[in-house]
C-alpha positions as CSV (number, residue, x, y, z in Angstrom):
1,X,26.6,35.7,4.7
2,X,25.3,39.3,3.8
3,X,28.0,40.2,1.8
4,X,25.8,42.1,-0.8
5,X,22.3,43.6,-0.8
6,X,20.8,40.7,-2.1
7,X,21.0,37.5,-0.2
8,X,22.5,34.7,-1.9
9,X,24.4,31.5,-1.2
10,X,27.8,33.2,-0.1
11,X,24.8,33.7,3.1
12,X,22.6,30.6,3.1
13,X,20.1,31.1,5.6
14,X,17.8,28.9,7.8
15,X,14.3,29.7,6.6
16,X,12.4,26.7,5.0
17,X,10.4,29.0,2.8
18,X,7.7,26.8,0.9
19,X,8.1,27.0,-2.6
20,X,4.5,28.0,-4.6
21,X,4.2,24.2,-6.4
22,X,1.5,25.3,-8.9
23,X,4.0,27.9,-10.5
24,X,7.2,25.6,-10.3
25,X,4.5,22.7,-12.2
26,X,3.7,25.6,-14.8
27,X,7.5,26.1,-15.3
28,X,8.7,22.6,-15.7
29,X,10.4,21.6,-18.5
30,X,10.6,17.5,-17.7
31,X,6.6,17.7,-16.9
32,X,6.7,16.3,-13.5
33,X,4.4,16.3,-10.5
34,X,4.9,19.4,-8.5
35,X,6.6,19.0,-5.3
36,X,6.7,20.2,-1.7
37,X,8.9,22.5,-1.1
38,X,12.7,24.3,-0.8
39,X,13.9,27.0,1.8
40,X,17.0,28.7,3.0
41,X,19.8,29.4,5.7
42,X,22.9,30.7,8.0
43,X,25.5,32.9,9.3
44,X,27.3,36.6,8.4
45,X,30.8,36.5,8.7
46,X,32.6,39.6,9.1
47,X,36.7,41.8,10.6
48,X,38.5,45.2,10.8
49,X,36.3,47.7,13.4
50,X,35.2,50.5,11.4
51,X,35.4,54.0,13.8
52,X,32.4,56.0,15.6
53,X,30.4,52.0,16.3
54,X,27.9,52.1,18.9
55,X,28.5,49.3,21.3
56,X,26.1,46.3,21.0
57,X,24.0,44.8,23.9
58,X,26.5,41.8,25.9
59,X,25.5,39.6,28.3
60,X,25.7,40.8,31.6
61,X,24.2,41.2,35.0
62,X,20.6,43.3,34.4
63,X,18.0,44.8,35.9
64,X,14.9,43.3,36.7
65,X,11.9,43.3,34.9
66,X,9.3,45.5,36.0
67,X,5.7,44.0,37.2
68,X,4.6,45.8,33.8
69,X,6.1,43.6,31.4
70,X,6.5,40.3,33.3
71,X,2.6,40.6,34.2
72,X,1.0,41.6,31.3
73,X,-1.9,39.7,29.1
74,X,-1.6,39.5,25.7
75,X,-4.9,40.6,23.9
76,X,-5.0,37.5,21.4
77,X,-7.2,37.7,18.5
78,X,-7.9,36.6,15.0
79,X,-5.1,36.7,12.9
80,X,-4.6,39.3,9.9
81,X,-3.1,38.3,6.8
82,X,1.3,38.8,7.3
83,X,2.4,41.8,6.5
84,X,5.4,42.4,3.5
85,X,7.6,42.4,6.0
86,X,6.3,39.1,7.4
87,X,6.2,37.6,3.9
88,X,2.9,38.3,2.7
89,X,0.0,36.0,2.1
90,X,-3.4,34.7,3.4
91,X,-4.6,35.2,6.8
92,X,-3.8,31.2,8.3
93,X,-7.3,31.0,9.6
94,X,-9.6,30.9,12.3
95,X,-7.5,28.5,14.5
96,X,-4.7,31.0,14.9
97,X,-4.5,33.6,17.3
98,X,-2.2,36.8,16.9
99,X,-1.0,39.6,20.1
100,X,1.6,41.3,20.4
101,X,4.4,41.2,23.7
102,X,6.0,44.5,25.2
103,X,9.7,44.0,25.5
104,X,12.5,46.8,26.3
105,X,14.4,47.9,23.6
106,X,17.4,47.8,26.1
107,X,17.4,45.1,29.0
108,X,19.9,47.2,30.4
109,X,16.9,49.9,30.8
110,X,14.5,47.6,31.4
111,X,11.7,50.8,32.6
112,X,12.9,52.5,29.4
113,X,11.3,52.3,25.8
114,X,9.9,49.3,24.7
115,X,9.2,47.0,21.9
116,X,6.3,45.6,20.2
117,X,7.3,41.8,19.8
118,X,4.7,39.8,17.5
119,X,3.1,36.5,18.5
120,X,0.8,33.8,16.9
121,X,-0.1,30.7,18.7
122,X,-2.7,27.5,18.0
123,X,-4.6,26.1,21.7
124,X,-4.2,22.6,22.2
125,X,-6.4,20.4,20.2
126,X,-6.8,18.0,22.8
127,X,-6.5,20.4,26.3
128,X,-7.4,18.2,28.7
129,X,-3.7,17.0,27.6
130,X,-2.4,20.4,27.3
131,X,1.5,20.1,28.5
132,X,1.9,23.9,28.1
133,X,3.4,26.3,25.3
134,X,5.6,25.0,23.1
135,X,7.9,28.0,21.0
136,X,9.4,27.8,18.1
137,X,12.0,29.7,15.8
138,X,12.3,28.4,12.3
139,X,15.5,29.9,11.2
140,X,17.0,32.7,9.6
141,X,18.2,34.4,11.4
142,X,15.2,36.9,9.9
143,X,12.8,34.5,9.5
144,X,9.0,35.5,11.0
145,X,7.5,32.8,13.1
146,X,4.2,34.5,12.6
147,X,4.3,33.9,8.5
148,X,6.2,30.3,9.1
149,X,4.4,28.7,11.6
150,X,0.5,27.8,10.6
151,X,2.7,26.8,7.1
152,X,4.6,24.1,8.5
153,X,1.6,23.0,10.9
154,X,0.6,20.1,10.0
155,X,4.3,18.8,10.6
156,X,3.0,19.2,14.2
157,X,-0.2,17.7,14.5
158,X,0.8,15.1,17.1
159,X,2.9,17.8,19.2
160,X,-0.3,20.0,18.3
161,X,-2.6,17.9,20.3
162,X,-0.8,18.7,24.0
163,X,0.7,21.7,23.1
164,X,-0.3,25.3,22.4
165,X,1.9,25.8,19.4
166,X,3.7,29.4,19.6
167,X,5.8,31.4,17.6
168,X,7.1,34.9,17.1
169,X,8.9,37.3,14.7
170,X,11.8,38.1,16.7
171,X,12.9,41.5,17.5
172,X,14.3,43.0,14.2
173,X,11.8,40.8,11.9
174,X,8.4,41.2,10.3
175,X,6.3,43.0,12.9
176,X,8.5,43.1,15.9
177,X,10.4,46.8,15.2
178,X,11.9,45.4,11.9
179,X,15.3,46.4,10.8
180,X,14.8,48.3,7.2
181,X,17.8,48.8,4.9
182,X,16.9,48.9,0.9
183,X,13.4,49.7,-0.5
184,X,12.0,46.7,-2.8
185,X,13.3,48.5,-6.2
186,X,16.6,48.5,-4.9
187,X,16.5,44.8,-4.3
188,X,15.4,44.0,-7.0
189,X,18.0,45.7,-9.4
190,X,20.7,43.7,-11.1
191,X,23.1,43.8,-7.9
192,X,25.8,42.6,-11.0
193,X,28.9,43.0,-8.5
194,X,27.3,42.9,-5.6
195,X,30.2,41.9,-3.5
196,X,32.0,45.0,-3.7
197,X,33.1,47.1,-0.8
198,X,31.3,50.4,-2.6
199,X,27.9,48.1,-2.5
200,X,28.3,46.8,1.1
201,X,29.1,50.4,2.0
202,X,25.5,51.0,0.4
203,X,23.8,48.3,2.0
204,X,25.4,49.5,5.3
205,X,24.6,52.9,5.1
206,X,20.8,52.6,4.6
207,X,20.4,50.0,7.6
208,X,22.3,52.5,9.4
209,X,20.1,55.8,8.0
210,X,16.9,53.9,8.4
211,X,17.5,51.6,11.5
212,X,20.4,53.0,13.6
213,X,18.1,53.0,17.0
214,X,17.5,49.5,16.4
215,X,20.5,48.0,15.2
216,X,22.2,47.9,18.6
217,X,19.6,45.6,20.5
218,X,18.8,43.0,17.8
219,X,21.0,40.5,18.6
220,X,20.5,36.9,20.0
221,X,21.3,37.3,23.3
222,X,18.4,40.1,23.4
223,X,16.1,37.7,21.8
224,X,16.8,35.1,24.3
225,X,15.8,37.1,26.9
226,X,12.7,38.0,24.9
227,X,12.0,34.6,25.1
228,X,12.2,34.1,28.8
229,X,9.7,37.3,29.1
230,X,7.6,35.7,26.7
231,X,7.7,32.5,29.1
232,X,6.2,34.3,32.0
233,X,3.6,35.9,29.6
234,X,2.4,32.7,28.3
235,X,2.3,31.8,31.9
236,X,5.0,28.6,31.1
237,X,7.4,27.7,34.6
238,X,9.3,26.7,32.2
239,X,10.3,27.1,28.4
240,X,9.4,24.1,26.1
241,X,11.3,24.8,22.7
242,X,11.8,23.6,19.2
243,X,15.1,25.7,17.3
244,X,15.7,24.6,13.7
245,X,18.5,26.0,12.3
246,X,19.6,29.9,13.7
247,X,17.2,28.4,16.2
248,X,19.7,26.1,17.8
249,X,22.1,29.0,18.3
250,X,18.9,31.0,19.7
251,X,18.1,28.2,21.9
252,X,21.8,27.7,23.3
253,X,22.3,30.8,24.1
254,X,18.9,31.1,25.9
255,X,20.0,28.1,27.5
256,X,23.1,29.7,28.5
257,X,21.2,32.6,30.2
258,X,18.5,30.7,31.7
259,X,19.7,27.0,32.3
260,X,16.7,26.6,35.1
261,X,14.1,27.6,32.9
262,X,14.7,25.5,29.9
263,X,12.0,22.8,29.7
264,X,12.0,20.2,26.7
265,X,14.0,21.8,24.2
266,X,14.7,20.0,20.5
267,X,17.4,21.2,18.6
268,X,17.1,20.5,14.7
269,X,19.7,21.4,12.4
270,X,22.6,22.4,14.2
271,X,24.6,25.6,13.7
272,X,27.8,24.8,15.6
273,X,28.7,27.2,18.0
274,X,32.5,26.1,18.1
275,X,33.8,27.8,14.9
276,X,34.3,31.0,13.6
277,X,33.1,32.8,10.6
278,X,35.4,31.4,8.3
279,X,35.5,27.9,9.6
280,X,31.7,28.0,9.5
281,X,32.1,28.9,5.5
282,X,33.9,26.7,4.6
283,X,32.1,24.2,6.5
284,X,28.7,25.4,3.9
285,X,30.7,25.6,1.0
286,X,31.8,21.7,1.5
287,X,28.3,21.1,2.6
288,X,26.3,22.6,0.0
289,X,28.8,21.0,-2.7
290,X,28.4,17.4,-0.9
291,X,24.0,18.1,-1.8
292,X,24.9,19.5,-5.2
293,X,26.5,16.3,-6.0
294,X,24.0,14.0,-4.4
295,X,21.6,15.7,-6.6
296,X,23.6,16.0,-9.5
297,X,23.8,11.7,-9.4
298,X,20.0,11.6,-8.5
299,X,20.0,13.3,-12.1
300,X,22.4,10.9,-14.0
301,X,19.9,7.9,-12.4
302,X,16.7,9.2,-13.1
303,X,17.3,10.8,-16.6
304,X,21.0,9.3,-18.0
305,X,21.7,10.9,-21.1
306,X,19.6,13.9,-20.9
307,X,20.5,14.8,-17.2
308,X,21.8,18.7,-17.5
309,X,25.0,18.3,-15.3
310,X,26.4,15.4,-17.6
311,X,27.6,12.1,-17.0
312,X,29.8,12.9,-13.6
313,X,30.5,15.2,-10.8
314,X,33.1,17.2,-12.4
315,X,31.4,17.7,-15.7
316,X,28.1,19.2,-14.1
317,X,30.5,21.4,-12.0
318,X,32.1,22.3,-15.0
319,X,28.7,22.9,-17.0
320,X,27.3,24.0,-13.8
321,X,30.3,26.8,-13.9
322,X,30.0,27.7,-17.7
323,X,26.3,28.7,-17.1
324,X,26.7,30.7,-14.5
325,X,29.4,32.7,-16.5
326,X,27.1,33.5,-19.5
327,X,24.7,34.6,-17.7
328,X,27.5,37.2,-16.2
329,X,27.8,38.5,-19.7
330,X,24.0,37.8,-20.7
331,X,21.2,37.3,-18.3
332,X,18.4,34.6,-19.3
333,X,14.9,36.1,-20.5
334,X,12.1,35.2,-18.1
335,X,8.1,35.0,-18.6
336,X,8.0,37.4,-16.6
337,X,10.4,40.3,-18.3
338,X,12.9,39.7,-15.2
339,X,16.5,38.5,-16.1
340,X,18.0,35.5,-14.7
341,X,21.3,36.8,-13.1
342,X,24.2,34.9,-12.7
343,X,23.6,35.6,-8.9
344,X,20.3,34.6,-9.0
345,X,20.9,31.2,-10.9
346,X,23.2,30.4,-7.9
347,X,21.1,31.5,-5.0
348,X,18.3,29.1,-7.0
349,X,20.6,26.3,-7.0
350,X,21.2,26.6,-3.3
351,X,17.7,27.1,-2.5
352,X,17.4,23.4,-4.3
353,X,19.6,21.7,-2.0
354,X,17.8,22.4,1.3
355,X,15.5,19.6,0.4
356,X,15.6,16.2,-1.1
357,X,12.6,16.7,-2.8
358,X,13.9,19.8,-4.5
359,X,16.2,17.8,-6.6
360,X,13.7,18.1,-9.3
361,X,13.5,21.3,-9.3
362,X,16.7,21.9,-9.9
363,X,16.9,19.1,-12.9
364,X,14.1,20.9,-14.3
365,X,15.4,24.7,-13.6
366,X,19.0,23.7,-15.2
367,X,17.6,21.7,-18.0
368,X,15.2,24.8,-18.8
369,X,18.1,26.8,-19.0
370,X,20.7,24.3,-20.7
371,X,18.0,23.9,-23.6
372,X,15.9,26.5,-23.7
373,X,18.3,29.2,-22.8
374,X,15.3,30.5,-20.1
375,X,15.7,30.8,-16.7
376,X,11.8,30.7,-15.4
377,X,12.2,27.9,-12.5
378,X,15.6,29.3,-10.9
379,X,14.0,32.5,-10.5
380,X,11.3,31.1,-9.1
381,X,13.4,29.5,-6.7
382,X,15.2,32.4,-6.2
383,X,12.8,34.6,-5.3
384,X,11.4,31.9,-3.1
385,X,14.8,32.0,-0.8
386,X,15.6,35.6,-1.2
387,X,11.8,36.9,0.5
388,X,10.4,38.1,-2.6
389,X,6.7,37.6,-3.2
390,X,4.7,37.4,-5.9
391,X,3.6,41.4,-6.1
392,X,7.3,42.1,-5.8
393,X,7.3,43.5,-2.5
394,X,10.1,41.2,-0.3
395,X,9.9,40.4,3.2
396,X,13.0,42.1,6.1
397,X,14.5,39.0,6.0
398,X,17.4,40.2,4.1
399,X,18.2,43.5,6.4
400,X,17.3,41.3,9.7
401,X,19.5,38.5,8.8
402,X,22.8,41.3,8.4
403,X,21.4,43.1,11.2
404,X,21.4,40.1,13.6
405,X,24.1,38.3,12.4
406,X,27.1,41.6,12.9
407,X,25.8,42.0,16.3
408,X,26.2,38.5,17.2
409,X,29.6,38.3,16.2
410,X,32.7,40.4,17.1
411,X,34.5,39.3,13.9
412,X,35.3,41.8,10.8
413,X,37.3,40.5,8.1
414,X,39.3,42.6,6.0
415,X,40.2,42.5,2.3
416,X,42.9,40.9,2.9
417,X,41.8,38.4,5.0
418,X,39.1,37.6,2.7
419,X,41.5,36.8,-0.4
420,X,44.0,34.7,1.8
421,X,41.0,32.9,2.3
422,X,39.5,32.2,-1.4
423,X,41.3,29.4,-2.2
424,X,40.1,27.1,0.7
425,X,37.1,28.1,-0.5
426,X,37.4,27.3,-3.8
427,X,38.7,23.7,-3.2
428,X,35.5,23.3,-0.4
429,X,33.2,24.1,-3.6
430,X,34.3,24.7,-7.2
431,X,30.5,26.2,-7.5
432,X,29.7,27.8,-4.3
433,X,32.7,28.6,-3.0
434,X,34.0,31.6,-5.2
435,X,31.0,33.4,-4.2
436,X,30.5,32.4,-0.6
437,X,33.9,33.7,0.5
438,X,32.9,36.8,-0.2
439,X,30.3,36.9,2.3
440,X,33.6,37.3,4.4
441,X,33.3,41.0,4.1
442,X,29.4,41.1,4.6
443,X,30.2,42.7,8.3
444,X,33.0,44.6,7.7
445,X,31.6,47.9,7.6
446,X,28.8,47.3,10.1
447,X,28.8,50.7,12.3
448,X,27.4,48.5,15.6
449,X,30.5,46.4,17.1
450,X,29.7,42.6,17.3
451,X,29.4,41.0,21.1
452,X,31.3,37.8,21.0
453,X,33.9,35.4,18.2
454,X,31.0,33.1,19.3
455,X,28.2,32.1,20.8
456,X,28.1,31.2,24.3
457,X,25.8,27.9,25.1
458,X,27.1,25.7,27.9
459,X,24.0,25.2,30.2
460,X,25.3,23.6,33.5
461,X,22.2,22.5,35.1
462,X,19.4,22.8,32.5
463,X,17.0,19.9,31.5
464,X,18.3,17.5,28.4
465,X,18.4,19.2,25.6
466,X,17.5,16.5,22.6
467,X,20.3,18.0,19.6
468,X,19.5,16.3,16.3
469,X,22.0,16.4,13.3
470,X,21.6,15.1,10.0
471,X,24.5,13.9,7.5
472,X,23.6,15.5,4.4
473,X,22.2,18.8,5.8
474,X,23.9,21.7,3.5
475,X,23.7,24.6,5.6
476,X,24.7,23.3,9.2
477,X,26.8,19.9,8.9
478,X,26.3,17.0,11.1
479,X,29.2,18.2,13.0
480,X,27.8,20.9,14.5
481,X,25.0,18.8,16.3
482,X,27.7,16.6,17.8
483,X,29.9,19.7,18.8
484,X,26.7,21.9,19.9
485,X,25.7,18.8,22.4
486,X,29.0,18.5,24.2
487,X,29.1,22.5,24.4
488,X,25.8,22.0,26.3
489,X,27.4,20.1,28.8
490,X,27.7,16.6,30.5
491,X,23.9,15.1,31.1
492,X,22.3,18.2,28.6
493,X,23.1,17.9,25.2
494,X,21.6,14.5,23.7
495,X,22.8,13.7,20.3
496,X,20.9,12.6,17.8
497,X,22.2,11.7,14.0
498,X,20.3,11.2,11.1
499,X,21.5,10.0,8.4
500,X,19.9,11.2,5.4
501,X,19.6,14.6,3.1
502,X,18.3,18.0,3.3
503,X,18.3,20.9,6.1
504,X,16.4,19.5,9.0
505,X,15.2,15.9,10.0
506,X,11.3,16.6,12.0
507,X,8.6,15.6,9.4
508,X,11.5,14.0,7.0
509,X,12.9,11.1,8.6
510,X,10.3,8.4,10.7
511,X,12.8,7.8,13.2
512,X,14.0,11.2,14.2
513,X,10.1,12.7,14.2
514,X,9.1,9.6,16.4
515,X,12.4,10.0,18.7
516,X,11.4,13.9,18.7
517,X,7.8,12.9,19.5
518,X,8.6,10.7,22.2
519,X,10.5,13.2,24.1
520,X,8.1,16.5,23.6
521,X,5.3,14.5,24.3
522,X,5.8,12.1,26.9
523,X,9.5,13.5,28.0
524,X,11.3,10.6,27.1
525,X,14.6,11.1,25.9
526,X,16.8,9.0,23.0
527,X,19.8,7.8,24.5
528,X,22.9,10.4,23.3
529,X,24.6,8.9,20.5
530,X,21.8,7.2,19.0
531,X,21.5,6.7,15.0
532,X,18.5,7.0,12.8
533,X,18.7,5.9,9.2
């Protein structure tokens, strides 16, 4: 939760954010293959209205769209490389076409000012097939769709084939009127305690100095109806969509608002809509601990004796613990003349868990550090979930995410609130959850009031909504799905469980891909409550 200027695992977020392989291989310490890749995830809890807020976009009753913006033709052509705020990078290649979508800034004055919303799409390989569009949001929420989407392509070769593949930087993110906060140096300094009130207040203040126009009309419910716009510009009846992560909650709530216009939908890593911020928490904390120690006994198998977290669960949380306090007191040297933080050690450790394949990394990261007293691999992990490129320019991600998140939720915790929470906390996660509570107060200062405790998703009437949740996901907890499909309603939500590891199933596990497959392509649906193993 942005509880700090830096993201961290107090705010796991729902970007998969490929890791660079060749510079984690050049970092290893037990000299194994390089491997695919880690990314990141989820909510900003908040409490306590600060006075003088602006009052944030809520569902309601609107205007309709002018001819202007529900006609017009997006001018598609070759994509540029991404932008900073997009994440930086290549140019993905002739195959992918960028434009950009007009949008109000306020559906409530929907003649009034508008917005530049950014698109990127790949035709149909196979168009005498061609189903229609088919949208995606990756996660986040902050993540840009633009950068994400020609990197996780091949994932979607099959769906590829029928579909035009489409995706976005939602309002707020990347190229579409991104929210600004803190300039790159300021990120990048030591945020030591970063949890404070005084830094929040900082953090706060410069979204607020740099962004204030913005801020109200970034939310999901105005990104929803982005979507449905976006529909009628890519000339789709209805809206075929694939959420992962934030982009379940983006997707119920679009289904909410538009019921008749959802088309096949896939929902992949569920973010539940039923709790609250502090339910949700804790639910993270327990989560992220139950993939710390899977991992952790992955490392006692593979390597015994010379696994870094020791010989059991509560010795690696113990050694886990001890590191993280020396490098409170003395940061670990880097190659590159950064410090390891204590903060960033932890955020790299999340950023581990979002993928089974990461395990590795995360052997080799706390090995590095246990032996060699360096902290080369975690950073690199770090930086990897916290938007921070190579040049050391980072992406919005980290001002989108707070900005999106305290407009989507009404809640703003106090101090006190916060503390009466820590030791739930602390008995979800010995490791994470000391520092994810704080995220708690990541809202509490936000000068734009929240809209709702929660999401609203029930979608009497809409088309089935396939809703797939995976039992060792850290970030959104199989729960969720299960929870998320009966919000939908009686003959929508279809739930799917997988049970396996990692944040999302698509691409991961056969059964849940071909299941996925079967329904996007030929509209098939699983029957609700099947199992994949």
């Amino acid at each position: 939760m942005p509880s700090e200027p830096r993201r961290s695992p107090r705010k796991p977020h729902l970007i998969r954010r490929p890791v660079r392989a060749a510079a984690l291989a050049a970092a290893s310490l037990l000299a194994v293959p390089a491997l695919a890749a880690c990314g990141s995830d989820a909510k900003a809890p908040a409490r306590a209205k600060p006075s003088g807020q602006a009052t944030a976009t809520a569902p309601a009753p609107l205007p309709a769209l002018p001819a202007a913006l529900t006609g017009q033709k997006p001018a598609w052509r070759t994509c540029p490389a991404p932008s900073a705020a997009q994440g930086g990078g290549k140019a993905p290649g002739a195959a992918w076409e960028c434009a950009s979508m007009k949008a109000p800034l306020d559906y409530a004055k929907p003649a009034g000012e508008t917005i530049d919303v950014a698109l990127i799409r790949k035709k149909a390989t196979d168009p005498g097939k061609r189903i229609g569009s088919l949208v995606y949001n990756f996660g986040g929420p902050g993540g840009s769709g633009v950068h994400t989407l020609p990197q996780a392509a091949d994932e979607y070769k099959k769906l590829g084939a029928v579909y035009d593949l489409v995706s976005f930087d939602p309002r707020g993110v990347g190229n579409s009127a991104p929210v600004v906060c803190l300039d790159d140096k300021t990120l990048d300094e030591d945020p030591g305690s970063g949890n404070t009130l005084d830094d929040i207040k900082k953090f706060t203040d410069a979204c607020k100095q740099k962004s204030a126009k913005l801020l109200p009309h970034v939310g999901t419910v105005d990104t929803a109806r982005d979507m449905d716009l976006m529909r009628q510009v890519l000339g789709d009846q209805k809206l075929n969509y694939f959420g992962i992560s934030y982009g379940t909650r983006l997707g119920g709530v679009y289904a909410h608002l538009f019921p008749k216009n959802v088309g096949r939908t896939v929902f992949d890593a569920v973010v539940d809509p039923t709790t609250d911020e502090a339910q949700a928490g804790l639910g993270q904390a327990k989560g992220f601990q139950l993939a710390l120690e899977h991992a952790m006994e992955y490392c006692r198998s593979k390597y015994t004796a010379n696994c870094p977290t020791g010989p059991s669960d509560a010795e690696g949380n113990k050694r886990i613990n001890e590191m993280l306090e020396k490098l409170k007191a003395k940061p670990a040297a880097t190659d590159s003349g950064r410090k390891l933080t204590s903060d960033l050690a932890l955020t790299g450790i999340a950023a581990s868990l979002y993928d089974k394949e990461a395990w590795e990394y995360l052997v080799q990261g706390l090995g590095e550090l246990r032996q060699l007293g360096t902290g080369n691999l975690l950073l690199l992990l770090a930086d990897s979930y916290n938007g921070r490129g190579e040049d050391g320019r980072y992406d919005n991600s980290n001002a989108a995410q707070a900005a999106i998140n305290c407009v989507d939720t009404s809640r703003r915790y106090t101090v006190e609130e916060k503390t009466a929470q820590e030791a739930a906390f602390r008995a979800a996660s010995p490791v994470f959850g000391p520092e994810m509570v704080e995220g708690l107060l990541g809202c509490s200062q936000w000068p734009v009031r929240g809209t709702a405790d929660k999401p609203q998703v029930s979608a009497e009437g809409a088309a089935p909504i396939v809703v797939i949740g995976n039992t060792g996901d850290p970030a959104t907890p199989v729960e969720g799905a299960k929870r998320m499909a009966d919000s939908l309603g009686r003959g929508v939500g279809v739930n799917l469980t997988v049970k396996g590891e990692g944040h999302g199933t698509y691409g991961k596990n056969s059964c849940a891909t071909k299941a996925v497959d079967a329904f996007l392509v030929d509209g098939t649906a699983p029957a609700d409550g099947t199992q994949c193993s």
